[in-house]
LUMBAPA-694125 format. One line per 4 residues: number of its first residue (from 1); for each residue x, y, z of N, C-alpha, C, O. Coordinates in pm, whole numbers, plus 50000, padded with zeros to 5 digits. Example, Ala and Ser with C-alpha at 12.3 -4.5 7.8 and 13.67 -1.06 7.14 Angstrom:
2
1> 51319:49431:50780:51230:49550:50780:51320:49670:50780:51424:49668:50846 ~ 51285:49775:50708:51367:49894:50714:51290:50003:50787:51341:50114:50804
# end
This chain:
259
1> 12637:03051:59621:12694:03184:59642:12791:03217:59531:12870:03136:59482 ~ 12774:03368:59489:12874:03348:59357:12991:03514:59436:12967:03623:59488 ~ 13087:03451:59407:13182:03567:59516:13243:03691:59404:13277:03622:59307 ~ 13261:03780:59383:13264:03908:59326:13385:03880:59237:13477:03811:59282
5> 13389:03925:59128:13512:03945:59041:13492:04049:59017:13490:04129:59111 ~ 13467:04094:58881:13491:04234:58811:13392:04302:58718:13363:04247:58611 ~ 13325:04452:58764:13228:04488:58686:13270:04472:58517:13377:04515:58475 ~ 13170:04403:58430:13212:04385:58328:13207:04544:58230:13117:04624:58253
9> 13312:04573:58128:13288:04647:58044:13143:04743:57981:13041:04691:57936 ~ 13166:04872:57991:13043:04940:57919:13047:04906:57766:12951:04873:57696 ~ 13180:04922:57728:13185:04930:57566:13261:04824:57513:13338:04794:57605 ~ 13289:04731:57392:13336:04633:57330:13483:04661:57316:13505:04764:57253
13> 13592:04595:57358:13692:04603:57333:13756:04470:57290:13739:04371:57360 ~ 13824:04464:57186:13869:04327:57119:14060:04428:57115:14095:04543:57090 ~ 14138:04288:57158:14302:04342:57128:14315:04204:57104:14235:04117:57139 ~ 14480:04182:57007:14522:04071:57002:14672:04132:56973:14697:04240:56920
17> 14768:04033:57023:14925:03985:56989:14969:03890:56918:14947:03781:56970 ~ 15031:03886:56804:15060:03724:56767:15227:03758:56718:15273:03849:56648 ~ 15281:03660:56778:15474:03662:56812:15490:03531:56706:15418:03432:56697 ~ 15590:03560:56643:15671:03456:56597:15767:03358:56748:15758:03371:56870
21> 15846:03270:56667:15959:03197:56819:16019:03281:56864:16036:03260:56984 ~ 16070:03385:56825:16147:03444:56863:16118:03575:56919:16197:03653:56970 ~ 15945:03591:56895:15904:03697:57009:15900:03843:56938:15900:03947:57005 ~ 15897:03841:56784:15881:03966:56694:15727:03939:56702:15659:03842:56737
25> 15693:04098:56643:15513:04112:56623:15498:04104:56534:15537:04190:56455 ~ 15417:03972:56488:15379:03935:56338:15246:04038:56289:15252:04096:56181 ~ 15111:04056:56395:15042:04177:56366:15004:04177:56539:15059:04103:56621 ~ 14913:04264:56567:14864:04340:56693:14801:04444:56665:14829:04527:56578
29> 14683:04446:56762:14571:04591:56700:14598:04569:56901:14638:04463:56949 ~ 14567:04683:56979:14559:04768:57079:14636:04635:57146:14568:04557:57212 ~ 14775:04613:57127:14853:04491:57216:14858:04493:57378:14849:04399:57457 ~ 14880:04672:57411:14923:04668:57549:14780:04710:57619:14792:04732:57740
33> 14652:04724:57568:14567:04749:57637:14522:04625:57745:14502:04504:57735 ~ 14518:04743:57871:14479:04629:58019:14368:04592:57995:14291:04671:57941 ~ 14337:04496:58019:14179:04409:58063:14178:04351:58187:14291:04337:58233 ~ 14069:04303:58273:14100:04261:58406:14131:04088:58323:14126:04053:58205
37> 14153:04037:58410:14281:03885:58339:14196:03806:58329:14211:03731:58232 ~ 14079:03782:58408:14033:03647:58443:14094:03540:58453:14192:03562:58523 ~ 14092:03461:58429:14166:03326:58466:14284:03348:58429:14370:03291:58495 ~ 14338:03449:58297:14449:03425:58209:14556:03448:58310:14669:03420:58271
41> 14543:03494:58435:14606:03522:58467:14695:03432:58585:14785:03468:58662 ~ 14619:03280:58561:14705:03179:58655:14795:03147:58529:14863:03048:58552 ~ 14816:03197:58408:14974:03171:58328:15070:03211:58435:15149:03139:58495 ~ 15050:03337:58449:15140:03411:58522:15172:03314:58698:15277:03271:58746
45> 15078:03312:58733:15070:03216:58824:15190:03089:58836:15285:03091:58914 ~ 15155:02962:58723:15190:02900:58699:15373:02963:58671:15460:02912:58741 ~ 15400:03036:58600:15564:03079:58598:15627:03119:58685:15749:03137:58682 ~ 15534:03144:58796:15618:03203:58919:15657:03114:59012:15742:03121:59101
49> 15555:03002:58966:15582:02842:59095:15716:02809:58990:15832:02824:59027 ~ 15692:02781:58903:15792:02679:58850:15924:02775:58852:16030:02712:58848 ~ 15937:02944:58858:16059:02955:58920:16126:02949:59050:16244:02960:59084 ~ 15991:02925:59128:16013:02933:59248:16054:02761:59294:16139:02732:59379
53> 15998:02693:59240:16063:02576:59223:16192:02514:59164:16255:02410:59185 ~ 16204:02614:59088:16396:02584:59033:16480:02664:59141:16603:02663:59137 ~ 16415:02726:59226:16551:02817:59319:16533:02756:59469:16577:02798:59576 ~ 16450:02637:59436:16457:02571:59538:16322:02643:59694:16324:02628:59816
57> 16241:02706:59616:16099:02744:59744:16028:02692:59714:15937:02745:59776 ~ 15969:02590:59640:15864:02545:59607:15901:02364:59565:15970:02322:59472 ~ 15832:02293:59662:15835:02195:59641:15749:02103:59560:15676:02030:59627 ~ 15743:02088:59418:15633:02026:59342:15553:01882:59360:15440:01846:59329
61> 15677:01811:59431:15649:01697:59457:15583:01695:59596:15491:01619:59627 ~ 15621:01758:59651:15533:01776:59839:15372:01763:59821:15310:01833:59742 ~ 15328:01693:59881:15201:01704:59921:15110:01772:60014:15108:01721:60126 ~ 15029:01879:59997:14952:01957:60075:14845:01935:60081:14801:01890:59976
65> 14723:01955:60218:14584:01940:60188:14535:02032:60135:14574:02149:60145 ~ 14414:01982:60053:14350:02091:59942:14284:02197:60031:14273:02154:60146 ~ 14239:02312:60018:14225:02406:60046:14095:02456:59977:14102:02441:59855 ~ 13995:02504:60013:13928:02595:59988:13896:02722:60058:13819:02808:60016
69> 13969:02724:60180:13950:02865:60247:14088:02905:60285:14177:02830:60326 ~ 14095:03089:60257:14192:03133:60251:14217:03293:60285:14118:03367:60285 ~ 14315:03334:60307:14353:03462:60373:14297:03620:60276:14320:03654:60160 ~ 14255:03654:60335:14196:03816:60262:14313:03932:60255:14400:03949:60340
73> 14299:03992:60159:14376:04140:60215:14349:04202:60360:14411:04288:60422 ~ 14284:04160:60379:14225:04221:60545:14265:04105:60650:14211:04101:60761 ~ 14345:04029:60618:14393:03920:60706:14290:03823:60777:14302:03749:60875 ~ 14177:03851:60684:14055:03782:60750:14033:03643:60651:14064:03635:60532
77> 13976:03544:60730:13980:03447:60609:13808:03455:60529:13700:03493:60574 ~ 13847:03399:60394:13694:03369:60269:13736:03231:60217:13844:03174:60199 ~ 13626:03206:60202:13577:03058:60155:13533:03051:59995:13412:03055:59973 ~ 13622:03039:59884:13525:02996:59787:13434:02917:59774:13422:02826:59856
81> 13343:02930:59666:13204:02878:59719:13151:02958:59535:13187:03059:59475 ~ 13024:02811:59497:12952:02905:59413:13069:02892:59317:13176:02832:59328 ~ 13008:02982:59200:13068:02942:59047:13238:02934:59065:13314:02927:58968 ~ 13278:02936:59198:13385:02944:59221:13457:02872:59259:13562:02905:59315
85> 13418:02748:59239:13465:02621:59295:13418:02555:59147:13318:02571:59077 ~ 13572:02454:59130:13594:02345:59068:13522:02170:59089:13560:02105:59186 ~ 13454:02130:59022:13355:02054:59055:13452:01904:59102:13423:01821:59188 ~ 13548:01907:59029:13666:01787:59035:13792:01779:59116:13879:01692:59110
89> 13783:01923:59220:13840:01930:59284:13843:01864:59407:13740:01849:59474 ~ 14000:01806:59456:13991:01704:59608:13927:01750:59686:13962:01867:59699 ~ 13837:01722:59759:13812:01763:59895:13874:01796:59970:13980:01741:60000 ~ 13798:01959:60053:13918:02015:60125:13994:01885:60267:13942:01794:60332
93> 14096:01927:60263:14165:01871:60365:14262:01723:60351:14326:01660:60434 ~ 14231:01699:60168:14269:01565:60128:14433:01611:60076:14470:01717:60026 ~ 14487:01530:60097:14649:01538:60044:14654:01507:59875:14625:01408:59808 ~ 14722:01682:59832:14714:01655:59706:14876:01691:59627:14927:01703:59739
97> 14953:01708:59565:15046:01700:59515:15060:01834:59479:14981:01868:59391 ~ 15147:01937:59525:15142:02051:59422:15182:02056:59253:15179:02157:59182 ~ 15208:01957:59223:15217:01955:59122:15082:01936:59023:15043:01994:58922 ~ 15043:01853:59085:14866:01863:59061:14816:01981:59070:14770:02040:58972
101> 14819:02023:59172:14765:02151:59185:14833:02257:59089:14770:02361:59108 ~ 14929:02277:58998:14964:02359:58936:14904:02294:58781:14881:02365:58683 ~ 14886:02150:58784:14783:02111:58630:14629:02179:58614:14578:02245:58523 ~ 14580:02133:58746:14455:02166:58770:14445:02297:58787:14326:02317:58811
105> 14520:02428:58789:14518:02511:58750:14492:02567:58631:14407:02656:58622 ~ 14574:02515:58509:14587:02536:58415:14447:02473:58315:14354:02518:58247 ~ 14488:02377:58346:14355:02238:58233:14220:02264:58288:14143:02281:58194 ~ 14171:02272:58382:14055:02314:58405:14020:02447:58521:13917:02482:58578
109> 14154:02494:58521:14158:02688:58512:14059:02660:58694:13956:02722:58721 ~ 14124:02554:58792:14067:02558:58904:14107:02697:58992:14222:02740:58987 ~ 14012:02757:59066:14067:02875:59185:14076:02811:59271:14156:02863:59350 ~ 14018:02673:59326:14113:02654:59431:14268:02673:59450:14335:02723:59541
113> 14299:02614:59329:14413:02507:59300:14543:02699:59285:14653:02718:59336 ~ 14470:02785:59208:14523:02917:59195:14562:02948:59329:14679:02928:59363 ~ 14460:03003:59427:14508:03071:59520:14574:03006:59609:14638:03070:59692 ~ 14575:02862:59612:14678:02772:59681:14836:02770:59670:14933:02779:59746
117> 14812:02752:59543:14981:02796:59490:15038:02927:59546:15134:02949:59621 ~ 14939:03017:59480:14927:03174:59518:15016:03176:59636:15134:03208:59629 ~ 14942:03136:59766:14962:03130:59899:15109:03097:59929:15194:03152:60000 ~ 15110:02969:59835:15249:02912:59878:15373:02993:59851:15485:03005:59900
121> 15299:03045:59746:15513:03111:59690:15424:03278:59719:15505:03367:59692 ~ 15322:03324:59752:15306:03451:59788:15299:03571:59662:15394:03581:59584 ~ 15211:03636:59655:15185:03746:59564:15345:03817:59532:15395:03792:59422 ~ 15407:03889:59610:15566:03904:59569:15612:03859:59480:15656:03923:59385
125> 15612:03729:59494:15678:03674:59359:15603:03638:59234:15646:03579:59134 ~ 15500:03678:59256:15413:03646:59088:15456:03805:59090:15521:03828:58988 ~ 15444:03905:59161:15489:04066:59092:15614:04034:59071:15639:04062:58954 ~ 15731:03978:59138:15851:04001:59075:15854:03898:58933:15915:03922:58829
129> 15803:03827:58950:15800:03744:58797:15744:03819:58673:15809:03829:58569 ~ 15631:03867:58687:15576:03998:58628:15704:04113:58581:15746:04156:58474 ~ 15737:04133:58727:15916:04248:58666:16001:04153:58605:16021:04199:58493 ~ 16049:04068:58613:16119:04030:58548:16132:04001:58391:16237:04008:58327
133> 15987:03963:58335:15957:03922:58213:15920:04079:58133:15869:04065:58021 ~ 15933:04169:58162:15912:04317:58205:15752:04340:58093:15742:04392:57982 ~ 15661:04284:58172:15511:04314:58116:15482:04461:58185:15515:04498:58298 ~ 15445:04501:58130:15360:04686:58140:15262:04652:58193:15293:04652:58312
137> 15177:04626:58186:15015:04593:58242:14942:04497:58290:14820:04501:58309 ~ 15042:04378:58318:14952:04249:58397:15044:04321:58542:15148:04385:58562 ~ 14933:04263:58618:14916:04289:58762:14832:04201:58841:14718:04189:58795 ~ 14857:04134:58948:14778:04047:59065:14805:04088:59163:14913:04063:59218
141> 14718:04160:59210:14715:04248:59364:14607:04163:59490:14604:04196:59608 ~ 14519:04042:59423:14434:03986:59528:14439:03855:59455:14468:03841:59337 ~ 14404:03751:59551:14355:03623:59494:14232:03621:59467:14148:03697:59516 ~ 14213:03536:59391:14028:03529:59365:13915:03504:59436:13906:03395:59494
145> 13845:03566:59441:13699:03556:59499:13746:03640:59656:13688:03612:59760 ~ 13868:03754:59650:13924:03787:59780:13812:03956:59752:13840:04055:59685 ~ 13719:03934:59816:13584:04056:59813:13641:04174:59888:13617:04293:59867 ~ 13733:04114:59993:13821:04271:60119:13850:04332:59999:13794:04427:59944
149> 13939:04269:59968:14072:04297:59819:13985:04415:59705:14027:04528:59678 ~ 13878:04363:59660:13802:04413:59544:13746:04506:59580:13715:04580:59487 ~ 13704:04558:59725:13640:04609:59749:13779:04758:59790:13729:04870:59807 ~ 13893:04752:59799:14005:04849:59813:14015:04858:59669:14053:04973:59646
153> 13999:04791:59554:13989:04793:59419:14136:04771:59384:14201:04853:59320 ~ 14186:04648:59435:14297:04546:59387:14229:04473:59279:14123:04412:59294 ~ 14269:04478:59214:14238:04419:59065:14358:04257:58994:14463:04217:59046 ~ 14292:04206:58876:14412:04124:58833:14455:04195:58713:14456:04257:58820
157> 14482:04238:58633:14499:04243:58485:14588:04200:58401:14665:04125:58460 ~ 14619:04214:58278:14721:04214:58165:14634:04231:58029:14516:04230:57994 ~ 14789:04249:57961:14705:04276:57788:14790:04144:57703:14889:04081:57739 ~ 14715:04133:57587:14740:04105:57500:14886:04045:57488:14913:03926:57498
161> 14992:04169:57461:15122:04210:57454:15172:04081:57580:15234:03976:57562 ~ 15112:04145:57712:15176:04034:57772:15206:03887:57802:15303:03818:57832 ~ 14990:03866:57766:14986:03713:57759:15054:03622:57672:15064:03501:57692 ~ 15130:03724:57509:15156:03629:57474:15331:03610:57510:15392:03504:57509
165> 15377:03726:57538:15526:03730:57573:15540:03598:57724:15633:03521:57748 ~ 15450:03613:57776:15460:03506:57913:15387:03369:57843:15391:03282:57930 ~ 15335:03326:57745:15305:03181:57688:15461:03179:57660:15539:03115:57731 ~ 15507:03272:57530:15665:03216:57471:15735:03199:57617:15790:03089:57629
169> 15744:03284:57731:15863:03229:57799:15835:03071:57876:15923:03002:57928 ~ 15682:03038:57868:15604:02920:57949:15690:02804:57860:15750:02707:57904 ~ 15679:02843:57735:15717:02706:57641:15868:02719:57594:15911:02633:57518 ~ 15926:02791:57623:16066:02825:57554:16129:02641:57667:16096:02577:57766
173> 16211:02642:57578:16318:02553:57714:16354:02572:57833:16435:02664:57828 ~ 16346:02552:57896:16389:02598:58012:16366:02494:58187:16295:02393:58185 ~ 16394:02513:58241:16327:02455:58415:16191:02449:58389:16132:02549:58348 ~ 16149:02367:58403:15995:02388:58466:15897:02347:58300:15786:02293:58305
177> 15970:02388:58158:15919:02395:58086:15846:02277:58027:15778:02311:57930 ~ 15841:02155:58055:15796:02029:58042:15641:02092:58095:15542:02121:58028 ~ 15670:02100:58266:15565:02055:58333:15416:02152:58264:15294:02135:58262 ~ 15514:02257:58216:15429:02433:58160:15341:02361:58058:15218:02369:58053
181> 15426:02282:57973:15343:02218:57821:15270:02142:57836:15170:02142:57763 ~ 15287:02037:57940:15205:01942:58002:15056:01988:58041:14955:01920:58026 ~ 15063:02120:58094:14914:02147:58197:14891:02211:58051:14811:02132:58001 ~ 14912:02291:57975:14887:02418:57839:14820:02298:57812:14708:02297:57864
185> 14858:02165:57730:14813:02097:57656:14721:02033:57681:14652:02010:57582 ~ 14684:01989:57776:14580:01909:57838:14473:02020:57890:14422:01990:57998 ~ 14420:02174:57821:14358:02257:57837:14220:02193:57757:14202:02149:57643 ~ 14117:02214:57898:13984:02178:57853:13905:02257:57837:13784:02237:57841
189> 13970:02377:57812:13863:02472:57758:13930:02578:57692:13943:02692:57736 ~ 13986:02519:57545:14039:02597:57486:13922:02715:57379:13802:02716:57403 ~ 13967:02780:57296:13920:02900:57183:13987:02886:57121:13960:02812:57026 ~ 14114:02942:57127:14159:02947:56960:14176:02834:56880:14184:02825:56758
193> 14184:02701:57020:14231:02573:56927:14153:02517:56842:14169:02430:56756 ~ 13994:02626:56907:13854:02563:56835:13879:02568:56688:13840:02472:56622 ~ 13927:02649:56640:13958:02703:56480:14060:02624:56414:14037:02611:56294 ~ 14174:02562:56461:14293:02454:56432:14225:02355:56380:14126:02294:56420
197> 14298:02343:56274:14330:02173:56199:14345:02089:56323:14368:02149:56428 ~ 14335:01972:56323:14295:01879:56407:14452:01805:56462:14475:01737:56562 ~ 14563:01859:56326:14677:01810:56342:14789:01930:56399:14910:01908:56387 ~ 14759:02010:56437:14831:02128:56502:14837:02099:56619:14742:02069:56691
201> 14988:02109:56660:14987:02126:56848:14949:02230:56859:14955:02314:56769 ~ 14893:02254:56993:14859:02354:57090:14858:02343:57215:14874:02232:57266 ~ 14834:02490:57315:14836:02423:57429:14819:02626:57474:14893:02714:57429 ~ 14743:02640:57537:14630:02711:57550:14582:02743:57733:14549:02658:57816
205> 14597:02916:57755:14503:02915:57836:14414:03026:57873:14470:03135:57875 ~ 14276:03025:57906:14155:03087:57836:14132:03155:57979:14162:03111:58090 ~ 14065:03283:57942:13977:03320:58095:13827:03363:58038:13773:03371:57928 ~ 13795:03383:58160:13663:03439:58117:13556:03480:58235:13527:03394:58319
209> 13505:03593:58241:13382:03569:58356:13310:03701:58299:13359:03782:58219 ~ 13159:03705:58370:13076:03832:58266:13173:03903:58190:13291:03896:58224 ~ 13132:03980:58073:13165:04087:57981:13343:04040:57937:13406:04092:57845 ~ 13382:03959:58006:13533:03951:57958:13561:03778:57887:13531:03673:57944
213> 13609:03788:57783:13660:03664:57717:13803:03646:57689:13817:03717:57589 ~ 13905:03601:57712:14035:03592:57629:14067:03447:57651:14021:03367:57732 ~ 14180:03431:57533:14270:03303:57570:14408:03349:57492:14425:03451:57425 ~ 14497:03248:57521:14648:03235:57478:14679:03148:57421:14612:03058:57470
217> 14756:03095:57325:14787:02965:57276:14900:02993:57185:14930:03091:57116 ~ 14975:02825:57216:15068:02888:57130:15018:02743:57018:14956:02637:57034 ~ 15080:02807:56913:15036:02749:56781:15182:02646:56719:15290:02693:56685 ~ 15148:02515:56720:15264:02459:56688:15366:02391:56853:15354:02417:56973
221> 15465:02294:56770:15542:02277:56833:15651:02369:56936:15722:02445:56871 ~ 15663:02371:57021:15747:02449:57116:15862:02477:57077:15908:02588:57106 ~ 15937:02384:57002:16077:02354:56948:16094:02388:56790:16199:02381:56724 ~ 15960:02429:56744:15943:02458:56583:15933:02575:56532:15833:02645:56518
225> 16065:02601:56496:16131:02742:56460:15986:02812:56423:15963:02925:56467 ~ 15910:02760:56361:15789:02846:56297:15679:02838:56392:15570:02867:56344 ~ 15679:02798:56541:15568:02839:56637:15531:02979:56670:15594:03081:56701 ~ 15450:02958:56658:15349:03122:56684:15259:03139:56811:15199:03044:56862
229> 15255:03219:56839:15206:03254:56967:15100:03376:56988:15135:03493:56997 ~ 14954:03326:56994:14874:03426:56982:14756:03449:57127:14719:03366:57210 ~ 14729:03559:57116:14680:03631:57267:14543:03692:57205:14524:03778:57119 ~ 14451:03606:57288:14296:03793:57198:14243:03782:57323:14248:03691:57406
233> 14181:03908:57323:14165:03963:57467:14030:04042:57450:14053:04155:57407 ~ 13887:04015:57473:13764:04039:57482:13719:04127:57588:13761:04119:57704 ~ 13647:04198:57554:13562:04255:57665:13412:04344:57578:13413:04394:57466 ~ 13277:04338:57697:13198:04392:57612:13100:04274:57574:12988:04306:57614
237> 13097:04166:57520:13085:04051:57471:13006:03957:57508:13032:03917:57622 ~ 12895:03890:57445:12844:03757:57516:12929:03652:57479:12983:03658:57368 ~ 12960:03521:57580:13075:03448:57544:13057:03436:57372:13123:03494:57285 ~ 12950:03345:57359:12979:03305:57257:12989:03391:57103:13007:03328:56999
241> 12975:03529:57106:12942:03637:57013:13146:03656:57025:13212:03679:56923 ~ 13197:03645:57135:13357:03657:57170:13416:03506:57127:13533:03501:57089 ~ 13341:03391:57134:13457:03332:57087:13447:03324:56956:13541:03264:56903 ~ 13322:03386:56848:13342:03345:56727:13415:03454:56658:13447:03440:56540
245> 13448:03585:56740:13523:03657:56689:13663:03611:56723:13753:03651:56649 ~ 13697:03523:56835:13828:03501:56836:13856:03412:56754:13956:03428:56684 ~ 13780:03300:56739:13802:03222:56576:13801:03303:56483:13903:03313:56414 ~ 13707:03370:56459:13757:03451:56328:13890:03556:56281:13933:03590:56170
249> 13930:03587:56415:14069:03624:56367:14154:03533:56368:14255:03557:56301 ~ 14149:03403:56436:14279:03333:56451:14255:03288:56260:14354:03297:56188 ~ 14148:03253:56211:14153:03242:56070:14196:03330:55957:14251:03306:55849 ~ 14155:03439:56013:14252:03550:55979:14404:03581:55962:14472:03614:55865
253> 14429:03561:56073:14589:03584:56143:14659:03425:56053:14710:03436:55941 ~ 14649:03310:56113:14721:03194:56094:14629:03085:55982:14631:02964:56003 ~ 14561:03134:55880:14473:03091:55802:14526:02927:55766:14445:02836:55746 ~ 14672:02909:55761:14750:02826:55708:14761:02704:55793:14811:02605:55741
257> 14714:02700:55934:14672:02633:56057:14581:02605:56082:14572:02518:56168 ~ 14451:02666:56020:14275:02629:56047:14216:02554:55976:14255:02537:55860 ~ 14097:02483:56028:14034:02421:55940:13943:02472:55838:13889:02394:55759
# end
């Protein structure tokens, strides 16, 4: 069973952001244009646990059983299922670590592991995390594979502009910022890193489902005045026709970093 995301694009749209450390626009072609998020959008995810975990609501170390079925906008429950399930994921009902569950989010971009978290610290606070970091156009109004939700036309989105302003605040110093670099880095399905010298940190996170491609990454050390931070954001696209255009700009953009 494959559970509904998002009609893909009529026409080709390519945007990108790329920030110095300090969060100036080194270049950007259509930065703030929305795209629906696909996965990119458990970054956002991921920043809202780990603040919700420094103010003391979220317990990282607690152990919960894994989950695959979960609450609808219609207060009814859905079952992921189908391309929508993580193949390495615990079995429902097994005791798993939320902290795990916020890796396995990230590194292999699980929806279980998303709407679990989701659940725990509640949509509210991924929107107030969203206000706070003050992004224009990312938005999470449903969890994934939530069909009630899609079908009122709750959507996920963000642009460019935002993914990369929410990587810099993922890796800046801060609470939580270890655990952020930890899951970024251990990303198994990166893009832009495809294009990197072999000796570049990175740490990266990608979405994707029909007609939509993006990823995030930041380029370099976290702590290295000269890290860069770049966002490309696809739509329109067969994957692989999208990721060789996202290599080809990151060769473009950071030529001095690629192989």
């Amino acid at each position: 069973m494959t559970l509904p995301t998002a009609a893909p694009p009529a026409d080709v749209r390519l945007a990108h952001c790329l920030l110095d450390a300090q969060g100036t626009v080194l270049s950007a072609h259509a930065p703030d244009l929305p795209f629906y998020a696909a996965s990119t959008i458990k970054l956002h995810v991921l920043l809202a646990a780990l603040r919700a975990a420094d103010e003391g609501r979220l317990d990282v170390m607690a152990e919960v059983p894994a989950a695959r079925t979960f609450t609808g906008i219609d207060g009814a429950p859905f079952t992921l299922g189908g391309d929508h399930l993580e193949a390495s994921h615990p079995a429902e009902g097994t005791a798993v670590p939320v902290r795990e569950l916020l890796v396995r989010m990230i590194d292999r971009s699980s929806n279980e592991a998303t709407n679990q978290i989701a659940e725990l610290i509640g949509l509210p606070a991924i929107a107030a995390l969203i206000d706070s970091l003050g992004l224009r156009a990312t938005r999470m109004e449903r969890l994934i594979g939530d069909g009630a939700a899609l079908a009122q036309g709750l959507t996920n989105e963000t642009s460019a502009a935002d993914l990369a302003t929410t990587m810099l605040h993922a890796v800046r110093p801060g609470p939580g910022a270890a655990l952020a670099r930890e899951a970024l880095g251990a990303q198994r399905i990166p893009v832009i890193a495809t294009a990197l010298r072999s000796d570049v940190p990175w740490g990266s996170k990608s979405g994707w489902v029909d007609g939509y491609r993006h990823d995030v990454a930041h380029l370099g050390e976290p702590a290295d005045p000269d890290l860069r931070v770049l966002a490309v954001m696809t739509g329109g696209l067969a994957q692989d026709e999208a990721d060789q255009r996202i290599r080809d700009l990151v060769r473009e953009l950071c030529g001095d970093l690629t192989a």
